[in-house]
N, CA, C and O atoms as CSV, one atom per row, in Angstrom:
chain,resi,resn,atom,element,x,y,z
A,1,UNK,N,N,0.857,-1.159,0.000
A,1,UNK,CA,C,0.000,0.000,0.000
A,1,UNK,C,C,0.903,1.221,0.000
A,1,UNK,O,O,2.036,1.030,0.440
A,2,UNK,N,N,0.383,3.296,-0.709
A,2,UNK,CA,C,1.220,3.674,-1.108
A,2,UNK,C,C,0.304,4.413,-0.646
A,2,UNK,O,O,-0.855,4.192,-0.294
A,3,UNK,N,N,1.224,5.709,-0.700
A,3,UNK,CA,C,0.029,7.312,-0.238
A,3,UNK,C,C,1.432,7.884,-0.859
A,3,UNK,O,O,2.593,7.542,-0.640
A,4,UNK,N,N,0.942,8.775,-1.624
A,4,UNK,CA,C,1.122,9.874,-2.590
A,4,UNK,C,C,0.528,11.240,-2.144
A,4,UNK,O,O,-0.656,11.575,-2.096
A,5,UNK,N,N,1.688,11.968,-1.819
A,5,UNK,CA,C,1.062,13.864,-1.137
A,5,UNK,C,C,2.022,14.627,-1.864
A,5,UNK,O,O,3.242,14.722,-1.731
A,6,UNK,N,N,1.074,15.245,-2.804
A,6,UNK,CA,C,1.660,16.047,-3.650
A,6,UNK,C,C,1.650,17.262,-2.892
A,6,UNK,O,O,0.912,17.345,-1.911
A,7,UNK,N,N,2.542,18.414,-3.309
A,7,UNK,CA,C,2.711,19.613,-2.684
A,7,UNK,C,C,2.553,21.020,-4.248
A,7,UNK,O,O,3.002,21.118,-5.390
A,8,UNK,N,N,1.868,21.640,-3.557
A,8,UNK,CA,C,1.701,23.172,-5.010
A,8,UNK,C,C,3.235,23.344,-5.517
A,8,UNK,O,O,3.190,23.274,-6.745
A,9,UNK,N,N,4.627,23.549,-5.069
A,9,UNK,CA,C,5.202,23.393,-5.525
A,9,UNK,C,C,6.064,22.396,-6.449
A,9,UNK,O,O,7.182,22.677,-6.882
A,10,UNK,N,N,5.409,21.239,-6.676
A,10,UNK,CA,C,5.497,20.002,-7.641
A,10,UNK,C,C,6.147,18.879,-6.959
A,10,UNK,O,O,6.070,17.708,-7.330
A,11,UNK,N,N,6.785,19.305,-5.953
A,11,UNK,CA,C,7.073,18.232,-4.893
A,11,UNK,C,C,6.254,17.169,-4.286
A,11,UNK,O,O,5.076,17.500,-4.420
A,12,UNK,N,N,6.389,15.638,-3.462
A,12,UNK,CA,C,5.758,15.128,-3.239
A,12,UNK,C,C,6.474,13.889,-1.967
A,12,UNK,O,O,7.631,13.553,-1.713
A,13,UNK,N,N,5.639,13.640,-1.616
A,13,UNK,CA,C,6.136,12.529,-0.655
A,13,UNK,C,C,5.756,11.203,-0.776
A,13,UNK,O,O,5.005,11.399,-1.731
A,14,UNK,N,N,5.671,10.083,-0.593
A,14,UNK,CA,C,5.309,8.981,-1.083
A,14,UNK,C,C,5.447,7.739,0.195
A,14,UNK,O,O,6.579,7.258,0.149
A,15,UNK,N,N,4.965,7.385,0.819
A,15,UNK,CA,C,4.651,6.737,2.142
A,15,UNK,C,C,4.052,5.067,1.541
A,15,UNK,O,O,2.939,4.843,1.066
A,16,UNK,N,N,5.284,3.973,1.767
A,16,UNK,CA,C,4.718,2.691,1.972
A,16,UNK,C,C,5.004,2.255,2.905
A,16,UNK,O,O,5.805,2.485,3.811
A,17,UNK,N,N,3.975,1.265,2.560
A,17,UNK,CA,C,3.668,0.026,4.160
A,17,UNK,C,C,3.220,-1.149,3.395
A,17,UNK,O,O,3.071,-1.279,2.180
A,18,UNK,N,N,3.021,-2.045,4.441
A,18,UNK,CA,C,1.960,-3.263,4.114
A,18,UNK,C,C,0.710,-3.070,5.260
A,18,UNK,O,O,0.469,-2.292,6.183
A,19,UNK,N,N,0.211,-3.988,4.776
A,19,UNK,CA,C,-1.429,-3.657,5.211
A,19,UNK,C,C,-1.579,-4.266,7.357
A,19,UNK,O,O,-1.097,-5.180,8.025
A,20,UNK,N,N,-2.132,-3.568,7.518
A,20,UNK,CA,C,-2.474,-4.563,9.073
A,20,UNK,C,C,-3.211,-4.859,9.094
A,20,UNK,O,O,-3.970,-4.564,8.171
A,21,UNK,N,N,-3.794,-5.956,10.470
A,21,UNK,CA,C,-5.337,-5.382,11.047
A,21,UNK,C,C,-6.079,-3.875,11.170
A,21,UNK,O,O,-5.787,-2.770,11.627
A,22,UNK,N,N,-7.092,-4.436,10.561
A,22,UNK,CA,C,-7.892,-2.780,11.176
A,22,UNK,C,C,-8.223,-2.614,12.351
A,22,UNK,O,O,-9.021,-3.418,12.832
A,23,UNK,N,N,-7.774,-1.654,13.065
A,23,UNK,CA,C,-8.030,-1.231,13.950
A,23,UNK,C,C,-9.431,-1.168,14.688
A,23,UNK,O,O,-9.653,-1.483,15.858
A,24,UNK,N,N,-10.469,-0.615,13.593
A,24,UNK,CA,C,-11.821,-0.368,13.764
A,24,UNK,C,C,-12.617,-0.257,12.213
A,24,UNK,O,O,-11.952,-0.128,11.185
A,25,UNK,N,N,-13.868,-0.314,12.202
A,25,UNK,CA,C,-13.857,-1.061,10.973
A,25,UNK,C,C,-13.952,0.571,9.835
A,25,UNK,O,O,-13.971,0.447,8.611
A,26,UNK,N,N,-13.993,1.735,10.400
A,26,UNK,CA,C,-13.597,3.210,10.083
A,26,UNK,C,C,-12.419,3.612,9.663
A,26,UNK,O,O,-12.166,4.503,8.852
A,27,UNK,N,N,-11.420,2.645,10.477
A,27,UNK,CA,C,-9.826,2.805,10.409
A,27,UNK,C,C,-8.934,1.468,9.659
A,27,UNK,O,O,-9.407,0.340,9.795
A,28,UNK,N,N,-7.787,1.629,8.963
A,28,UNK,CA,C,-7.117,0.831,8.696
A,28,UNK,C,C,-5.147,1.145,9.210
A,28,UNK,O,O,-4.757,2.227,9.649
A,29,UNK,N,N,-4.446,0.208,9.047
A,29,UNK,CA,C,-3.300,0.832,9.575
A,29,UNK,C,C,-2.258,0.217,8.515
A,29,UNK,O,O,-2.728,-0.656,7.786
A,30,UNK,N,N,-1.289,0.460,8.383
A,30,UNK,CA,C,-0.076,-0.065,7.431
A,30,UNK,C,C,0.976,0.227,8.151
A,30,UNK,O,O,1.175,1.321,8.678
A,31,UNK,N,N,2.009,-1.153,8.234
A,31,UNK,CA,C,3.523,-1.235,8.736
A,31,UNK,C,C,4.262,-0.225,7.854
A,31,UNK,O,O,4.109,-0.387,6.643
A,32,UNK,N,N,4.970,0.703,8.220
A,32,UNK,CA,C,5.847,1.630,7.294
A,32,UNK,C,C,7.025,1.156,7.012
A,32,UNK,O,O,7.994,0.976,7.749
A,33,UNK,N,N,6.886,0.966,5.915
A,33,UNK,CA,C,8.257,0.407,5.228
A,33,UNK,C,C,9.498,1.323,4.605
A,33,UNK,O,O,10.706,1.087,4.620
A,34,UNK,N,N,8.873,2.290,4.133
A,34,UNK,CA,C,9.843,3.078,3.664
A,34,UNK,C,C,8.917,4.935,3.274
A,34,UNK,O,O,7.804,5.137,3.760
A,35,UNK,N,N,9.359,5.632,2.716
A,35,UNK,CA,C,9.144,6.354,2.522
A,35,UNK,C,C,10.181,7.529,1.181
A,35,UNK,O,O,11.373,7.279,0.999
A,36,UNK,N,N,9.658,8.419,0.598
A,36,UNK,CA,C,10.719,9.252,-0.799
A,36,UNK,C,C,10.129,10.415,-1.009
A,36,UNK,O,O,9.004,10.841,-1.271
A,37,UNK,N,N,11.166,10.800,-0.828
A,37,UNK,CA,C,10.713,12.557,-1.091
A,37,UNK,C,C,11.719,13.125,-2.646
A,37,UNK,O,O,12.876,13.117,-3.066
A,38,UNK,N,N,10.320,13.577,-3.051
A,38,UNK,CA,C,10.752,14.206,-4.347
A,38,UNK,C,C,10.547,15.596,-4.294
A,38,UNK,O,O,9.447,16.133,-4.427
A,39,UNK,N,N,11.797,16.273,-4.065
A,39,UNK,CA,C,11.302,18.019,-4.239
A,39,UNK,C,C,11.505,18.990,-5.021
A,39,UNK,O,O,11.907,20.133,-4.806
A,40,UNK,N,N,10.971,18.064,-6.640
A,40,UNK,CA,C,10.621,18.281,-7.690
A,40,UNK,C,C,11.478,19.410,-8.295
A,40,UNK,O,O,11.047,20.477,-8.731
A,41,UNK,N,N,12.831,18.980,-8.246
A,41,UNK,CA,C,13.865,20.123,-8.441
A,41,UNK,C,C,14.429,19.452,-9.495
A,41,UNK,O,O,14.768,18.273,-9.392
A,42,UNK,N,N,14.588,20.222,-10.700
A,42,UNK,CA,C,15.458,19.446,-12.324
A,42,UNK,C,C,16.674,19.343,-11.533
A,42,UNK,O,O,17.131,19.994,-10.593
A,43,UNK,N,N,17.102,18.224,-12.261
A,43,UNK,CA,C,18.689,17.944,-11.323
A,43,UNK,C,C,19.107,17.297,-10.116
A,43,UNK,O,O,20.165,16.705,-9.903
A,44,UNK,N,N,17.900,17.538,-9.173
A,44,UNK,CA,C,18.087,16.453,-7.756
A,44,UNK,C,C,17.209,14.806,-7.917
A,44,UNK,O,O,16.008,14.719,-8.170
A,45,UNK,N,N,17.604,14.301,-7.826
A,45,UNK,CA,C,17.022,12.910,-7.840
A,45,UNK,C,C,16.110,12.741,-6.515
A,45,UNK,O,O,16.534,13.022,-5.394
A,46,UNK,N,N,15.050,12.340,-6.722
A,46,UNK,CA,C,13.863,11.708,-5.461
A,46,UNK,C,C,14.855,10.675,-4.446
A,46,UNK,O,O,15.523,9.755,-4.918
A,47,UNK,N,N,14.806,11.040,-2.859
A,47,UNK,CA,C,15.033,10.398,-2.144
A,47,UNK,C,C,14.880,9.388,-1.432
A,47,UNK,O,O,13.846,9.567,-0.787
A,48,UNK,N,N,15.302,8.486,-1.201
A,48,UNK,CA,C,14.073,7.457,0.189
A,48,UNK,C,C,14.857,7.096,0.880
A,48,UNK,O,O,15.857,7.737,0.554
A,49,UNK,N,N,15.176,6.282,1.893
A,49,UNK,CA,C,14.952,5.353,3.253
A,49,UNK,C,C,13.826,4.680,3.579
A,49,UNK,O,O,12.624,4.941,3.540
A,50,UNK,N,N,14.614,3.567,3.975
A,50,UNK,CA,C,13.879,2.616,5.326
A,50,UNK,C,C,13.654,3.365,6.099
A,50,UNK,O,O,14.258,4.312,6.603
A,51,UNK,N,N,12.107,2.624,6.276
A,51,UNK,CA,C,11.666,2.965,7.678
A,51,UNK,C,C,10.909,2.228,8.709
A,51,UNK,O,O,10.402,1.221,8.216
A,52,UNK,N,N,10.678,2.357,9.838
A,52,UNK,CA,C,9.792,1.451,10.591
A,52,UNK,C,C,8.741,2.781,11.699
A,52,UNK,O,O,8.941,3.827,12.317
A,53,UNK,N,N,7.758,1.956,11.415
A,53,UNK,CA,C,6.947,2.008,12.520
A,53,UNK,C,C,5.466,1.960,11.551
A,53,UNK,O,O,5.404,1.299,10.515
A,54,UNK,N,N,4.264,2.810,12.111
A,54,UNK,CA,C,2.816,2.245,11.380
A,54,UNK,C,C,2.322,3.870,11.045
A,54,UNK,O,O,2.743,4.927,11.514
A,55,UNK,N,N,1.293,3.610,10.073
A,55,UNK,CA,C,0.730,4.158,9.634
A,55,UNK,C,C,-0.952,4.108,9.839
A,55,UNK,O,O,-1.493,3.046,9.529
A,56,UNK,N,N,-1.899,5.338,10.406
A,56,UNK,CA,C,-3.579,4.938,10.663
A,56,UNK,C,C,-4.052,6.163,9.686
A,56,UNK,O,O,-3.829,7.358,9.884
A,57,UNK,N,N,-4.694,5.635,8.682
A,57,UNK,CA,C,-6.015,6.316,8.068
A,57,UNK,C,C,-7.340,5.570,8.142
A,57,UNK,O,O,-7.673,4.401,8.334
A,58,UNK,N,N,-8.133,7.044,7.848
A,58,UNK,CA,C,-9.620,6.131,7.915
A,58,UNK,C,C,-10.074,6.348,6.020
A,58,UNK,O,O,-9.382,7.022,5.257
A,59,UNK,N,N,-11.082,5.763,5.690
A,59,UNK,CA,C,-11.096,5.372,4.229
A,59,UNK,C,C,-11.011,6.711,3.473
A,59,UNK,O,O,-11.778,7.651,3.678
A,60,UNK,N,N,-10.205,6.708,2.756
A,60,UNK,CA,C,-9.923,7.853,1.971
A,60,UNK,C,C,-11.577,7.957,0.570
A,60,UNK,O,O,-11.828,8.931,-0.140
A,61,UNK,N,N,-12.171,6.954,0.606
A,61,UNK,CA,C,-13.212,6.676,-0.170
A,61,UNK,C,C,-14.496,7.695,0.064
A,61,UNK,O,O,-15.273,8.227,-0.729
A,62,UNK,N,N,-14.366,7.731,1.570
A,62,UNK,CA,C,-15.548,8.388,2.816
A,62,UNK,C,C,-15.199,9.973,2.452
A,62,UNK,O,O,-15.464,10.674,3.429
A,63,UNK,N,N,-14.801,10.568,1.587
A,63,UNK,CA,C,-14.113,12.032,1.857
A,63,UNK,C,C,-13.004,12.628,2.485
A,63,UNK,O,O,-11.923,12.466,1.919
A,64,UNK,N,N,-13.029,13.351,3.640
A,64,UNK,CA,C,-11.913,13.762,4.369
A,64,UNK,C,C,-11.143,12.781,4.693
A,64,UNK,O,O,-11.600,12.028,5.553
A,65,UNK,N,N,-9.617,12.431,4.079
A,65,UNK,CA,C,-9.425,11.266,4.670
A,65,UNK,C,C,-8.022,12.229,5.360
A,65,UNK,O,O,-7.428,13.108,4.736
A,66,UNK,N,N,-7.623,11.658,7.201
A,66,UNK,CA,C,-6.289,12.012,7.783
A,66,UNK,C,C,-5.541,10.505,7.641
A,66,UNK,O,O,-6.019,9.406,7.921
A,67,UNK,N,N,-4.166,10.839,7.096
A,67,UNK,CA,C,-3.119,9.546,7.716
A,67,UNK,C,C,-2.004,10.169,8.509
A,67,UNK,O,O,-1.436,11.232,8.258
A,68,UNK,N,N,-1.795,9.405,9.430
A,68,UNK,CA,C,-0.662,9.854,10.802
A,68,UNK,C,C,0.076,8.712,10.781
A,68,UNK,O,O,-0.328,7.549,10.797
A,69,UNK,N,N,1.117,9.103,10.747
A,69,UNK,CA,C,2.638,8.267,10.568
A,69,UNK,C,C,3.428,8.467,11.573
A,69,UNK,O,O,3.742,9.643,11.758
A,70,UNK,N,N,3.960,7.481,12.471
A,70,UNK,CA,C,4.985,7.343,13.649
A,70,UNK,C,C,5.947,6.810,13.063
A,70,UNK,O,O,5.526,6.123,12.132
A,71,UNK,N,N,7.284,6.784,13.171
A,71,UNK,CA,C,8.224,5.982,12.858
A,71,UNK,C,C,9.603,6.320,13.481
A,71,UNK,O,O,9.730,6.986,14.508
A,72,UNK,N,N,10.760,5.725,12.662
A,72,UNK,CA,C,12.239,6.056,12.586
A,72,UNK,C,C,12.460,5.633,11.388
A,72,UNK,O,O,12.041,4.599,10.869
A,73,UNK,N,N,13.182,6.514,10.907
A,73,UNK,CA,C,14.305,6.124,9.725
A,73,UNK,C,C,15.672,6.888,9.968
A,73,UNK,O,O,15.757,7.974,10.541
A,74,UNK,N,N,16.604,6.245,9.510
A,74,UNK,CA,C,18.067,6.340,9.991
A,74,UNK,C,C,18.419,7.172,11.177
A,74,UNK,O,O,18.906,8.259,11.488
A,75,UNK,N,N,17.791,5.819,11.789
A,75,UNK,CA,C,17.610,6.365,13.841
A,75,UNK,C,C,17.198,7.085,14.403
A,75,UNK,O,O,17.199,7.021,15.632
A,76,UNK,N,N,16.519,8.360,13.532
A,76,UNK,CA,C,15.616,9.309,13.864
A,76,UNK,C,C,14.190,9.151,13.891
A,76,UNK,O,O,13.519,8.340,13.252
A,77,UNK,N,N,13.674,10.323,14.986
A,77,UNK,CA,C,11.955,9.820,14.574
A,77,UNK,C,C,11.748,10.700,13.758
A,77,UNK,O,O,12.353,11.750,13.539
A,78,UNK,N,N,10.304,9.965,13.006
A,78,UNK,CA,C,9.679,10.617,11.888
A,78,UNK,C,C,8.235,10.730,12.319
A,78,UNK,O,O,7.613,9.867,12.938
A,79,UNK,N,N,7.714,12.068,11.855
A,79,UNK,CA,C,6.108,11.837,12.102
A,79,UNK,C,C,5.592,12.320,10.902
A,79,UNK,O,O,6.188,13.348,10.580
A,80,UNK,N,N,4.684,11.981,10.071
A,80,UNK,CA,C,3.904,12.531,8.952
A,80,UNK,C,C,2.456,12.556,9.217
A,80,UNK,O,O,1.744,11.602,9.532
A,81,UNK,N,N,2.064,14.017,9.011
A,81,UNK,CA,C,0.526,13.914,8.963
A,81,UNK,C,C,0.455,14.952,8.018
A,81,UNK,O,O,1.013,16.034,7.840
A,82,UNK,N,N,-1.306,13.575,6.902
A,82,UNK,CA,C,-1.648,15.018,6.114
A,82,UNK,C,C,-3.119,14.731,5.750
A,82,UNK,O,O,-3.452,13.615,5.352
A,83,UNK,N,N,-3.946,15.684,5.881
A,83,UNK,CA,C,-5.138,15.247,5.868
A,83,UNK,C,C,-5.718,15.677,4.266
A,83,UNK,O,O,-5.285,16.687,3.712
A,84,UNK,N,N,-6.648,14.862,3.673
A,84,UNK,CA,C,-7.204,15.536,2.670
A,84,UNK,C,C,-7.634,16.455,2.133
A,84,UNK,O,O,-8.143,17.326,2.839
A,85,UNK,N,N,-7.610,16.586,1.051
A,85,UNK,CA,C,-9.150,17.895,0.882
A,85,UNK,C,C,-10.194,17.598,0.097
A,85,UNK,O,O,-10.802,18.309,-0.704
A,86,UNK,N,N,-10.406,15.989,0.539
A,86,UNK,CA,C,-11.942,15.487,0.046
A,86,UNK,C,C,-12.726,15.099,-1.106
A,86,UNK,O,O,-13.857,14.617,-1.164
A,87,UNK,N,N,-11.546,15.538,-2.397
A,87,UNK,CA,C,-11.588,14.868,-3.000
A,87,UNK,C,C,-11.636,13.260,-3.282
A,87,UNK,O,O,-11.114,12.641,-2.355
A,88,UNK,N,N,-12.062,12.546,-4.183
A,88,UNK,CA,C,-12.288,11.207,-3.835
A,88,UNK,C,C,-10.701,10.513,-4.622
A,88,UNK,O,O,-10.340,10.831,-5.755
A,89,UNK,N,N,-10.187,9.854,-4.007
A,89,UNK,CA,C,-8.609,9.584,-4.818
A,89,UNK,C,C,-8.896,8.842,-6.621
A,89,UNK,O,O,-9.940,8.436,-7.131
A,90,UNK,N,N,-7.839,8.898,-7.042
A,90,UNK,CA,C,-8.214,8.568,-8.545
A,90,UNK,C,C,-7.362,6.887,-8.762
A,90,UNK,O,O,-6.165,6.678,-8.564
A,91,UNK,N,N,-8.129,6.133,-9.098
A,91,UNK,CA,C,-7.283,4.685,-9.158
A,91,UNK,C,C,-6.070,4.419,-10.579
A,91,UNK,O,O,-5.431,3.370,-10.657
């Protein structure tokens, strides 16, 4: 599983995991596996790392969807949160 957050300046972030238990049947969660930041600059190449820890959204299908990200990658913590704007995602 993948989450894609684009930014107005053409930049973007890109958040995988694999899938968990759901939490609740509103919520789902994903193991964070890694994560890449592209900050859409001619000339710099998109970044990534490993990472660990989980990921909770509720259905991005439902409208407003938030995902909140705990982790570490290269021994640091990481937190990502970004909530929608309700649009319905495009497959």
């Amino acid at each position: 599983i993948q989450f894609q957050v684009a930014f107005g300046n053409g930049a973007s972030l890109t958040v995988v995991g694999t899938d968990l238990p759901n939490p609740t049947g509103d919520t789902d969660q994903i193991e964070l596996v890694r994560y890449v930041l592209n900050l859409g600059v001619q000339g710099v190449d998109p970044s990534g790392t490993e990472a660990f820890g989980h990921c909770t959204f509720n259905n991005p299908f439902a409208g407003k969807m938030a995902l909140s990200c705990e982790g570490v990658a290269k021994d640091k913590p990481i937190s990502i949160v970004f909530v929608s704007d309700g649009i319905a995602p495009q497959r």
